[in-house]
C-alpha positions in Angstrom: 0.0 0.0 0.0 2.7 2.4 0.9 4.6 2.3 -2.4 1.4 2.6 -4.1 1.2 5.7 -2.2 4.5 6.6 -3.1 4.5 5.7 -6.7 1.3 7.7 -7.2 2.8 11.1 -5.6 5.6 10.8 -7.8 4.0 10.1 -10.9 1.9 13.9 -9.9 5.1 15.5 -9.1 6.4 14.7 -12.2 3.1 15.5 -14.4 3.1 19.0 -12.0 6.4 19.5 -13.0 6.1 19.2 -16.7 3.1 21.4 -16.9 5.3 23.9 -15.1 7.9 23.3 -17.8 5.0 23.6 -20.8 3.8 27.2 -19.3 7.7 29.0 -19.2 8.5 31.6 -21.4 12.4 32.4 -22.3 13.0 36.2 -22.1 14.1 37.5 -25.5 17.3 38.9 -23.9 18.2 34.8 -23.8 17.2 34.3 -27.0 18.8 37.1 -28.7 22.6 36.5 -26.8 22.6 33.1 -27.7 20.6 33.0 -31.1 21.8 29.4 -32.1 21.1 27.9 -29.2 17.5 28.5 -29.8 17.4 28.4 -33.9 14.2 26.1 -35.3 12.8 25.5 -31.4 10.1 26.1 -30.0 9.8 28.7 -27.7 7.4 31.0 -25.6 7.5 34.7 -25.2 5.1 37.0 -23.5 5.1 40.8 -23.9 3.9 44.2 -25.1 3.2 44.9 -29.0 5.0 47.9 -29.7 5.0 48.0 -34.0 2.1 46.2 -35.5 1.1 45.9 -39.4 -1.8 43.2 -40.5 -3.0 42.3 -44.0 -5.7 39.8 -45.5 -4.9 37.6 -42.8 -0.9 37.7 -42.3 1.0 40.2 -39.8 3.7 41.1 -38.4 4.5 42.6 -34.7 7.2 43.4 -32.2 7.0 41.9 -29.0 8.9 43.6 -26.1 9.5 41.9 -22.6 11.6 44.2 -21.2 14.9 42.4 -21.9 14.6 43.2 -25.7 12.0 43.0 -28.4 11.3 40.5 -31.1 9.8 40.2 -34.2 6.7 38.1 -34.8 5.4 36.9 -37.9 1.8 35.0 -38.5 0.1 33.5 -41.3 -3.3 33.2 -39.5 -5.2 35.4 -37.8 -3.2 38.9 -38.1 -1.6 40.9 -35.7 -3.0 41.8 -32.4 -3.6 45.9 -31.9 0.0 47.9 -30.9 -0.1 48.2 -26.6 -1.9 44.9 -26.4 -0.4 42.3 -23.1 0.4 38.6 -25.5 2.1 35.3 -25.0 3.5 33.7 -28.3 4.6 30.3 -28.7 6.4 29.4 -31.6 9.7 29.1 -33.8 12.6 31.1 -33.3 14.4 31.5 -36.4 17.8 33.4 -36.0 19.0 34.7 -39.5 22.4 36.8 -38.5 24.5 38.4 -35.8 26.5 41.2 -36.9 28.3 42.4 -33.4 26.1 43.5 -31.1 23.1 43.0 -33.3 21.1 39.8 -33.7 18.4 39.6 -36.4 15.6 37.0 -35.7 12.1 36.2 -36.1 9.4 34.1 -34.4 7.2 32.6 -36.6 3.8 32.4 -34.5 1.9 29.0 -33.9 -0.2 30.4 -30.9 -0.9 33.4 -29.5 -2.7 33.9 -25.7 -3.1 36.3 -23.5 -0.9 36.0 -20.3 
């Protein structure tokens, strides 16, 4: 009975813990110092939009978390208004680093509020 009891708690820490894990977001200061680390993963973001532009369906905004800001791109759906609070999960897609600056995108597969 008592490894039952044992075996059960464990098998809820460990679900607990990767829910926790599922819900992080990596600030975009991280992603931007270390772009190859995160090229073609997924990742989650959460932030301001400061620069938004939307047509027929596609868009294109800038994130800012405080650490940095980050370009989003979406296929579906648009962009969100400018000043709007959003979460993004999706793939980071580092293109260069020229000295102190990094050019990347992340290509939006969800979007939520946080």
């Amino acid at each position: 009975m008592f490894r039952r009891f044992i075996g059960a708690t464990a098998l809820i820490a460990l679900a607990a813990l990767g829910l926790s894990a599922c819900t992080s977001t990596t600030s975009i200061k991280t992603l931007l110092d270390d772009p190859s680390r995160y090229d073609k993963k997924a990742v989650r973001i959460a932030g301001d939009v400061e620069e938004t532009i939307g047509v027929l369906g596609y868009g294109a905004y800038r994130i800012n978390d405080g650490t940095g800001t980050l370009l989003v791109v979406t296929k579906e759906g648009g962009a969100p208004r400018g000043g709007a609070k959003v979460g993004v999960e999706g793939t980071f897609r580092a293109a260069f680093t020229i000295g102190a600056e990094t050019a990347a995108v992340l290509e939006e597969k969800s979007r939520y509020t946080p």
